[in-house]
C-alpha positions as CSV (number, residue, x, y, z in Angstrom):
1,X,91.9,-26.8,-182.4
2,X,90.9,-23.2,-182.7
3,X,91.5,-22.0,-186.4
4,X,90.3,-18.5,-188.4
5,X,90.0,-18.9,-191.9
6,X,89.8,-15.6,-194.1
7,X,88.1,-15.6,-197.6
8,X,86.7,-13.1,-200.2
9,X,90.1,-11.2,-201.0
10,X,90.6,-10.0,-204.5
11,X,91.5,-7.4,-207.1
12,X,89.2,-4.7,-207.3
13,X,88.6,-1.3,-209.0
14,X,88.5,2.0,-207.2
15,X,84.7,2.3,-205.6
16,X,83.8,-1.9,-205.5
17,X,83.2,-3.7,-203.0
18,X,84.4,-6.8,-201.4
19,X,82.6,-9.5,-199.1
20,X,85.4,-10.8,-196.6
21,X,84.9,-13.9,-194.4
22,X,86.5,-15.3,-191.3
23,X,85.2,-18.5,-191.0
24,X,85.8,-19.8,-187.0
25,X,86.5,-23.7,-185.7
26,X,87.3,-24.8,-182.2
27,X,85.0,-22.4,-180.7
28,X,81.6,-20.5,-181.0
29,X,81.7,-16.8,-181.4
30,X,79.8,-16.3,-178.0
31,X,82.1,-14.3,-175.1
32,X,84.6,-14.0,-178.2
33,X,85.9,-11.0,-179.6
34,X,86.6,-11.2,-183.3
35,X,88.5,-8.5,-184.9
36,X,89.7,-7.3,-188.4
37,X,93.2,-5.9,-189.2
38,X,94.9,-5.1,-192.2
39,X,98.6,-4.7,-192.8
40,X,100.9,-3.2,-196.0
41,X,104.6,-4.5,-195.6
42,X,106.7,-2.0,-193.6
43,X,103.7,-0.7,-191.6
44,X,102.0,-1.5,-188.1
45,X,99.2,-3.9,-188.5
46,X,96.1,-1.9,-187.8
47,X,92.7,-2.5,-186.7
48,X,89.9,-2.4,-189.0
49,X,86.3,-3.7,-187.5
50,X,85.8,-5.7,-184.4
51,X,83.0,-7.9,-182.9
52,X,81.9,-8.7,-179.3
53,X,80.6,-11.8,-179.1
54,X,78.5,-11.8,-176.0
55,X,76.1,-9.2,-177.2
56,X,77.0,-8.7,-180.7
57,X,78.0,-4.8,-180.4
58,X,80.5,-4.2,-182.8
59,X,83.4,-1.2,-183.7
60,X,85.0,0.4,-186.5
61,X,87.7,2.7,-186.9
62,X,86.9,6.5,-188.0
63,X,89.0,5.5,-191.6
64,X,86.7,3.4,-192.4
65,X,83.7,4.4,-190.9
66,X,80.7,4.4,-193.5
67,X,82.6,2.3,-195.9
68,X,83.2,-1.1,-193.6
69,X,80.9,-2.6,-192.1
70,X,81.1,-6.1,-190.0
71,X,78.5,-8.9,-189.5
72,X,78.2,-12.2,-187.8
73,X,76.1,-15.3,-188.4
74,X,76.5,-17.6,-185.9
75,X,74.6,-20.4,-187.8
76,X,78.1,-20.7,-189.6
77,X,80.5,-19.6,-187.0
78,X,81.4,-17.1,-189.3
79,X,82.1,-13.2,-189.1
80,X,82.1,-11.2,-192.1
81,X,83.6,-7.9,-193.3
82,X,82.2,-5.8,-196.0
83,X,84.2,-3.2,-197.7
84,X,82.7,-1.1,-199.9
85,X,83.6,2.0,-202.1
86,X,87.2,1.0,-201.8
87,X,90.3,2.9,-202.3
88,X,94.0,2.4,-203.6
89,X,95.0,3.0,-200.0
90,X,92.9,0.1,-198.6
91,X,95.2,-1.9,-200.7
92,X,96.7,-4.6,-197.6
93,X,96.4,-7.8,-196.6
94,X,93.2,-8.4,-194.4
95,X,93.2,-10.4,-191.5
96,X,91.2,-11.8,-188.8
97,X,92.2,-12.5,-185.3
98,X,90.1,-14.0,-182.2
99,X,90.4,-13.3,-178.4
100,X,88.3,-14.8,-175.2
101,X,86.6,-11.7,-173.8
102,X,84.1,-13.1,-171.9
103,X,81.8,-10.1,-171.5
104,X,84.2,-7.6,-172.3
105,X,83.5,-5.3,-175.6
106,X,86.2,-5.8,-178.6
107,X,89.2,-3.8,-179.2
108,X,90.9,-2.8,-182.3
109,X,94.3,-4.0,-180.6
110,X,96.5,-6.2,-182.2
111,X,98.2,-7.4,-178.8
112,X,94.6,-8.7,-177.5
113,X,94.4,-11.1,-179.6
114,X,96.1,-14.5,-179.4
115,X,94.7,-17.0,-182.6
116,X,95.2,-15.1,-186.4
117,X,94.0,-16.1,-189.5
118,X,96.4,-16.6,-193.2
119,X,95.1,-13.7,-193.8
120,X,93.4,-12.6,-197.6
121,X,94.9,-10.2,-200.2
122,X,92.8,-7.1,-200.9
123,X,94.1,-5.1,-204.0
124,X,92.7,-1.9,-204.8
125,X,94.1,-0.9,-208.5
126,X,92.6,0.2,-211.9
């Protein structure tokens, strides 16, 4: 059964940081693409950070380009997402979603991909 598991949500201060994981079962992460998204209720799910499996390339949107950054480690079937120097407006919940790419590079598309995690809660307040 393929399942995405997020972890590492939280409340944070303006300017932390935050370690997100998507931890993946049912299938390896080669010739998948594995791609972040956040959404804030009454607003389009958008795309974050994604990952190509089959060569490990990965993409970020220009929001939060310097700030995110995502990771793999294969080892543990596991993709990460780090968030640092984070801001009120990053304030969402964070999910991960997988697609079969084969070679293809990722895409920040929600309609790509077809297995989603729960999803964590990232809170931005002080």
């Amino acid at each position: 059964q393929v399942q995405l598991v997020e972890s590492g949500g939280g409340l944070v201060q303006p300017g932390e940081s935050l370690k997100l994981s998507c931890a993946a079962s049912g299938f390896t992460l080669d010739y998948f693409a594995i791609g972040w998204f956040r959404q804030v209720p009454g607003k389009e799910r958008e795309g974050v950070s994604c990952f190509s499996g089959s060569d490990g390339s990965t993409y970020s949107a220009d929001s939060v380009k310097g700030r995110f950054t995502i990771s793999s480690d294969s080892a543990r079937n596991t993709v990460y997402l780090n968030v640092n120097s984070l801001k009120p407006e990053d304030t969402a919940v964070y999910y991960c979603a997988a697609a079969y790419v084969g070679f293809k590079l990722c895409q920040l598309l929600p309609g790509e991909y077809d297995t989603w995690g729960q999803g964590t809660q990232v809170t931005v307040s002080s």
